[in-house]
C-alpha positions in Angstrom: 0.0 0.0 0.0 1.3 3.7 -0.7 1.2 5.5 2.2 1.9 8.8 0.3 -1.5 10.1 -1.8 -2.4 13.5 -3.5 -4.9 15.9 -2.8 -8.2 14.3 -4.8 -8.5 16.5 -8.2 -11.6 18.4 -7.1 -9.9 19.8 -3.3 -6.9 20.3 -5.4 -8.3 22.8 -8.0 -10.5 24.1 -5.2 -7.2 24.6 -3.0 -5.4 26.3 -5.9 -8.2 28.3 -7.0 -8.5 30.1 -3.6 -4.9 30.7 -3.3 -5.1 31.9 -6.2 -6.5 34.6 -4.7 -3.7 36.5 -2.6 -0.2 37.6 -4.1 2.2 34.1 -3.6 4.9 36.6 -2.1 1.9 37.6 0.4 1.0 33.5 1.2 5.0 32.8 1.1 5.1 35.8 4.1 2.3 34.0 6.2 3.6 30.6 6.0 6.9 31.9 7.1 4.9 33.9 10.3 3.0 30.3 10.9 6.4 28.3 10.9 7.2 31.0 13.4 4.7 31.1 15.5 4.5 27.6 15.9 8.1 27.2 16.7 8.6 29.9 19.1 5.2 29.7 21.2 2.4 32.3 20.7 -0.7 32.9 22.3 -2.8 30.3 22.2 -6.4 32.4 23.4 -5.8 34.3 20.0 -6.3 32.1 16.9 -3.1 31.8 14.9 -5.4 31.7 11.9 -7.1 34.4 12.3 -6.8 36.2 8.8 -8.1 35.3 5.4 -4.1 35.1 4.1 -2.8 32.9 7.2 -5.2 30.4 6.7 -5.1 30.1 3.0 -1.5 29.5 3.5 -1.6 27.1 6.1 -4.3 25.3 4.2 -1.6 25.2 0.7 1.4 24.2 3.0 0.0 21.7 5.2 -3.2 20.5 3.8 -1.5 18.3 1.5 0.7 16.7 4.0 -2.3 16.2 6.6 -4.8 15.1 4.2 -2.4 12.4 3.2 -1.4 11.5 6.9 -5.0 11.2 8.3 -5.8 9.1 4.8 -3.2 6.8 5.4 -4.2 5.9 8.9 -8.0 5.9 8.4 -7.3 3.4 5.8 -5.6 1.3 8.3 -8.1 1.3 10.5 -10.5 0.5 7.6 -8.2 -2.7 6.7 -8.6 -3.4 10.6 -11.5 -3.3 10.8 -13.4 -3.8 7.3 -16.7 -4.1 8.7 -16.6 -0.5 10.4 -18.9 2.2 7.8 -19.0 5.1 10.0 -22.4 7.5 9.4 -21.0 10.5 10.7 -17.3 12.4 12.1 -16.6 14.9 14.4 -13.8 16.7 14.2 -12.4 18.8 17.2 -10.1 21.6 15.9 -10.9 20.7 11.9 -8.9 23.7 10.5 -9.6 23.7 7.2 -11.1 20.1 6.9 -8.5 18.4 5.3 -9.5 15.4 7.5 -13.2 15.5 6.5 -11.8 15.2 3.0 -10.0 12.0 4.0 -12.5 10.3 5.8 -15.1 10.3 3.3 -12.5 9.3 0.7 -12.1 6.2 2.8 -15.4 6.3 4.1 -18.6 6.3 1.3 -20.9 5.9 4.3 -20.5 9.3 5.9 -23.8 11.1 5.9 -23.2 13.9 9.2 -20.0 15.8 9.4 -19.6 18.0 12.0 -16.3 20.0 11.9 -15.4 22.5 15.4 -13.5 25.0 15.1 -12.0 28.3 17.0 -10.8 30.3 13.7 -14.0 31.7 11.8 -11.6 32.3 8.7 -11.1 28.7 9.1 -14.4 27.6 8.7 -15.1 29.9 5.8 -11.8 28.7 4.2 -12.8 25.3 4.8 -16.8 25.7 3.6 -15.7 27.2 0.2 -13.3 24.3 0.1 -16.5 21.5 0.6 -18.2 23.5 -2.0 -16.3 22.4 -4.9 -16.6 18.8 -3.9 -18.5 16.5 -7.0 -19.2 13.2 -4.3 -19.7 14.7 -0.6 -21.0 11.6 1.4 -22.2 15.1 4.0 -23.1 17.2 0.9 -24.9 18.2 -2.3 -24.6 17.6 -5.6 -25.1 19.3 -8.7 -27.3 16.5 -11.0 -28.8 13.3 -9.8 -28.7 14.0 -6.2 -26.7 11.1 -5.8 -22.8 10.4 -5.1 -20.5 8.7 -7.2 -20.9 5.7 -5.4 -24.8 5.4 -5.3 -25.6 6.8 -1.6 -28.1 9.6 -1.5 -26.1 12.7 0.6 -27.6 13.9 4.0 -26.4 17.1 4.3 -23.4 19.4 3.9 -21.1 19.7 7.0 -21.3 21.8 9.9 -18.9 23.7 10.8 -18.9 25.2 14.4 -16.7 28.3 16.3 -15.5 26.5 18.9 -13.2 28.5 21.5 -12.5 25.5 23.3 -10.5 24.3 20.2 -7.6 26.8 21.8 -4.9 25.3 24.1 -4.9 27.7 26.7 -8.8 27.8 27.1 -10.0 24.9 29.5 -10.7 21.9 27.8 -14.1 20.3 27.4 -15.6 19.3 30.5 -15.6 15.2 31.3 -19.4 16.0 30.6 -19.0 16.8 27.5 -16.4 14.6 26.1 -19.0 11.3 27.6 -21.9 13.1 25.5 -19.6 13.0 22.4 -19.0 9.0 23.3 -22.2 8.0 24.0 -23.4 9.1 20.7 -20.8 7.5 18.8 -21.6 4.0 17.3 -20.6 1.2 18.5 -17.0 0.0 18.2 -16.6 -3.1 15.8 -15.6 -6.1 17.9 -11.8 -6.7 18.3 -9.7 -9.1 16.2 
């Protein structure tokens, strides 16, 4: 199995397309500020993404490489466990949704994203990017009404301002996190 993969065609021309959008000296400036930030400490209350630029360029330099590692180890835990079809994902601190992406290309059976994040030019980054998607297991699509593999769509995802997405805020109460699990479906038996 190759463990490396590209963006699929449709987030790739959607990726490009918005980057297209800012000056690449501009994008090249964020990214270097991001690598920065991250390696020097910044304050965490105050989202490091928190302008239309910074996130474009974070989603151009590491989308790629994060669709491709979340990907890769969904599609372990598919070969793990090949009866598991999830319905739906939640995804605490989705950026961009680059993991989104790579679930549903693993998963057809998706039908209820829900995507939380702290950054609202995140989540508008990241709904212009599920836009452009032809086969959304969560989504719409132009036509039939109907994905590429057969399954009827639900509904586009959700995407949420979460402040508790920020590693100096307190975390999400024991409460919440058991609400989150008892929800879930159940586990496939071990091997």
């Amino acid at each position: 199995m190759n463990a490396v993969s590209t963006l699929p065609d449709d987030l790739d021309d959607a990726l490009e397309a918005s980057l297209g959008r800012f000056p690449a000296a501009e994008l090249t400036r964020s990214v270097q500020t991001l690598i920065r930030q991250y390696r020097e400490g910044f304050d965490r209350s105050v989202p490091a993404l928190s302008s239309e630029v910074a996130v474009a360029a974070y989603a151009g330099y590491r989308m790629p490489a994060t669709y491709s590692a979340v990907r890769a180890a969904l599609r372990q835990v598919a070969l793990f466990a090949p009866g598991f079809a999830p319905r739906t994902q939640v995804d605490v601190g989705g950026g961009t949704g680059s993991a989104l992406w790579a679930a549903s290309a693993v998963w057809p059976t998706l039908r209820t994203v829900t995507v939380l994040e702290q950054s609202p030019s995140a989540i508008a980054f990241g709904q212009r990017l599920a836009g452009h998607a032809p086969r959304r297991p969560y989504g719409r699509r132009a036509g039939s009404g109907r994905s590429s593999t057969g399954a009827r769509p639900r509904r586009w995802p959700t995407w949420s301002r979460c402040p508790t997405c920020s590693a100096s805020c307190r975390p999400p109460s024991r409460r919440t996190w058991s609400g989150l699990w008892r929800r879930r479906r159940p586990a496939p038996p071990a091997c």
